[in-house]
N, C-alpha and C positions, 0 to 999 in steps of 0.2 A: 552470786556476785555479778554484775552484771555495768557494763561500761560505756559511756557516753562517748559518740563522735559525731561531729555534726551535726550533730540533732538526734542521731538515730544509736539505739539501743543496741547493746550487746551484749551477749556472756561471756565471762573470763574464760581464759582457757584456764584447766586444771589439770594438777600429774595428781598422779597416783603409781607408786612401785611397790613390789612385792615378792619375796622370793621363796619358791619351795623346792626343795629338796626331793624327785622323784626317780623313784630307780637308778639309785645311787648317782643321779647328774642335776646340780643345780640348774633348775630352771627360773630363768628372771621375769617378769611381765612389768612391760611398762604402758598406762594407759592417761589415752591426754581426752578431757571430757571437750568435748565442741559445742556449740551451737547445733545441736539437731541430731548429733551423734559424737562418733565418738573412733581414738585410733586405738590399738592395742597392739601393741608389739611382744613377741615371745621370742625370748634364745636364751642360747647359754654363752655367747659371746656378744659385744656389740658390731652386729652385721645387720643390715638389711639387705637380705638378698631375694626377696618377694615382698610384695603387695597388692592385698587382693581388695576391693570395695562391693559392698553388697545394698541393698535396701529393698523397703517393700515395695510393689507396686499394683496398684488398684484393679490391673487384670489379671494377678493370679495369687493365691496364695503364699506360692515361697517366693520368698525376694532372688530380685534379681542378682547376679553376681556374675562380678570379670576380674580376670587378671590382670594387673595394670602396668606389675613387672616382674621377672624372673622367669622360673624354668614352667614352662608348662605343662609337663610332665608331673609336677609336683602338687598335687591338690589339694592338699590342708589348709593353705590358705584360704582359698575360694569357699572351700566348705565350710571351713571354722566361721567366714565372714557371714554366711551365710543363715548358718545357725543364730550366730549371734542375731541378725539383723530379725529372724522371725521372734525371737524370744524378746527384745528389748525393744520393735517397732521403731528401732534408728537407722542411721544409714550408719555402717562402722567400715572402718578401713583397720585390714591386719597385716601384717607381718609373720612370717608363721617361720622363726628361722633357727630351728633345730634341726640336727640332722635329722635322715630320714630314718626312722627304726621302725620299731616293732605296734601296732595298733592299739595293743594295750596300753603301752608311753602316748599314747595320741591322746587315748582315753582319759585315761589320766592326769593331764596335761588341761583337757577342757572340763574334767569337773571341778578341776582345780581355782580354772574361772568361772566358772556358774559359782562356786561357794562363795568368791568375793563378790560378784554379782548379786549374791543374796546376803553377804556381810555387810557391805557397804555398795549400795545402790547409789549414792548420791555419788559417786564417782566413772560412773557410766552414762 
């Protein structure tokens, strides 16, 4: 869908939410589709307490990615953006705001979006 201002074109923005159950703690994902990319947000409460942005860029393979806000100390964000951004070739902005646990919950966590990512594309 796509939206007229001024003369000049745009895409809607679009939500997409979802929720799974992993290692006994509901985990929520909320994702808003943009023009060119895309945000995703992951918790089990409504917090944003990180944001990380990634995208590709033509002189190197893995896209780029920074921290925009939160702890620095904390790198899921930045990585999860980052992943994302080589896999879908968008620029995506995350949120990564679960506490910190165990690798396997990380794991888990991001195949959980690659399968919506592969369920429903048009919402990326």
């Amino acid at each position: 869908m796509t939206e007229t201002q001024n003369g000049a074109e745009f895409d809607a923005i679009t939500v997409h939410n979802f929720s799974e159950k992993i290692m006994e703690q509901t985990v929520h994902f909320h994702v808003m589709k943009l023009s060119g990319g895309f945000f995703l947000w992951v918790g089990s409460s409504p917090v944003l307490s990180n944001l990380a942005v990634s995208m590709s860029c033509k002189y190197d393979s893995m896209p780029l990615s920074t921290l925009v806000m939160g702890d620095p100390s904390n790198t899921a964000p930045n990585s999860l953006a980052q992943r994302l951004a080589k896999k879908t070739k968008k620029q995506v902005f995350v949120s990564y705001s679960l506490p910190m646990t165990d690798s396997s919950h990380t794991l888990l966590v991001e195949n959980r979006i690659k399968k919506e990512l592969e369920l429903h594309p048009e919402h990326f």
